[in-house]
C-alpha positions in Angstrom: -9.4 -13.6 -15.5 -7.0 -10.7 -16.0 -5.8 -8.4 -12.9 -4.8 -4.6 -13.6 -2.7 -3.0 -10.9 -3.8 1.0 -11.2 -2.1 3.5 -9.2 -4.9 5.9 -6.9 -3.1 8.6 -7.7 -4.3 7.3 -11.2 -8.0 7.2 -10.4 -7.4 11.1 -8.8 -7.0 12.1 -11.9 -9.4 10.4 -14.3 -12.3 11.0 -11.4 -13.3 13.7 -9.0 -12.5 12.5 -5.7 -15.6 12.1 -4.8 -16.1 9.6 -7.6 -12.8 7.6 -6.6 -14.1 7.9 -2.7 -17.4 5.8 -4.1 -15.2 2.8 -6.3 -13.2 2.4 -2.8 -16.2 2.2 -0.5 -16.7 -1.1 -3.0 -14.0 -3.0 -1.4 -14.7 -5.5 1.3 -12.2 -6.9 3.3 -14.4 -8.2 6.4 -11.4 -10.8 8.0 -9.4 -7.3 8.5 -11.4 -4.3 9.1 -8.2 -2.6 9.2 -7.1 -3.4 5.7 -11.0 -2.4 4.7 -10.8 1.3 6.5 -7.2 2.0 5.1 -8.3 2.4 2.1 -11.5 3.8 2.4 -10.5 6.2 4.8 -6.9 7.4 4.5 -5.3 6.1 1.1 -6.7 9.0 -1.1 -5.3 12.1 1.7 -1.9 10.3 2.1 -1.8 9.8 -1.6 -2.3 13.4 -2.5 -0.1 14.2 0.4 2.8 12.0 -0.7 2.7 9.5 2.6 2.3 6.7 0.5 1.3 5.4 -3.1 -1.6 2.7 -2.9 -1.8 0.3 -5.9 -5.4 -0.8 -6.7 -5.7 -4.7 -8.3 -8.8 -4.7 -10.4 -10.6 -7.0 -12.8 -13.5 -6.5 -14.4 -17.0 -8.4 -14.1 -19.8 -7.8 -15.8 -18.5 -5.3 -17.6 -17.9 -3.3 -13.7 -14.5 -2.3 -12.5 -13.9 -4.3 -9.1 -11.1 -4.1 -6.5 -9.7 -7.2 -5.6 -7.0 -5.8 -3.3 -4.5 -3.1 -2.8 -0.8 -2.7 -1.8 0.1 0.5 -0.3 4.4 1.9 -0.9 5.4 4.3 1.8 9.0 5.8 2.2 10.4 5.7 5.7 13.9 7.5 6.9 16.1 6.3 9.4 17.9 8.2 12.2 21.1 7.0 13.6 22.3 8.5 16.9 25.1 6.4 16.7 27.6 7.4 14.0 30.3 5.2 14.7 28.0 2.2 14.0 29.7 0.1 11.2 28.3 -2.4 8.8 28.3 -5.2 10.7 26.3 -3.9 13.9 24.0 -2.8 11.5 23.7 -6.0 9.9 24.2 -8.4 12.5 20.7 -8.5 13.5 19.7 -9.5 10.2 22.1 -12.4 10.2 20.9 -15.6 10.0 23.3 -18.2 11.6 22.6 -21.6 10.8 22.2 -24.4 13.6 24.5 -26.6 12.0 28.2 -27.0 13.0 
C-alpha cells in the first residue's frame, strides 16, 4: 500500500472548498471525536488563515482517494516577562537527571 502526505492547502487549490469540505467529512476517527471534528470543522479556516498547516495521509482504494490520518503544524511564540532568565533556568526543566549515582 502506498501513503501520500498532501498538504490542505494543496486540496484548496485543486478543489473548491466546498469539494475539499466533502473528501474531509470522509474521515472517521470514532475513538477521538475530537481528532474527527478538527478536521472537518476547523482545519480548512485555520489553513486559509495561516493558524496551522494540516497534512492529509492518503492511499488510494478502489481507485478512491481515502484519508487515513492527518497531522496538523502550528507556530506558537513565547513571551518572557523575565529577561534576565538565562540558559539554564530555561533549560533546567527539561533536564533529565538520571537516578544513578
Amino acid at each position: 500500500m502506498t501513503y501520500h502526505i498532501v498538504t490542505l492547502s494543496n486540496y484548496l487549490e485543486q478543489n473548491t472548498e466546498e469539494r475539499t469540505t466533502e473528501i474531509l467529512s470522509s474521515f472517521s476517527c470514532p475513538d477521538n471525536q475530537d481528532i474527527e471534528n478538527f478536521l472537518k470543522n476547523n482545519a480548512v479556516s485555520f489553513s486559509k488563515q495561516g493558524i496551522a498547516q494540516t497534512h492529509l495521509v492518503s492511499t488510494l482504494h478502489n481507485g478512491e482517494n481515502i484519508i487515513l490520518g492527518y497531522f496538523a503544524l502550528t507556530l506558537k511564540a513565547f513571551s518572557f516577562r523575565d529577561h534576565r532568565l538565562s540558559i539554564n533556568r530555561l533549560l533546567s526543566p527539561l533536564t533529565i537527571r538520571s537516578a544513578m549515582p
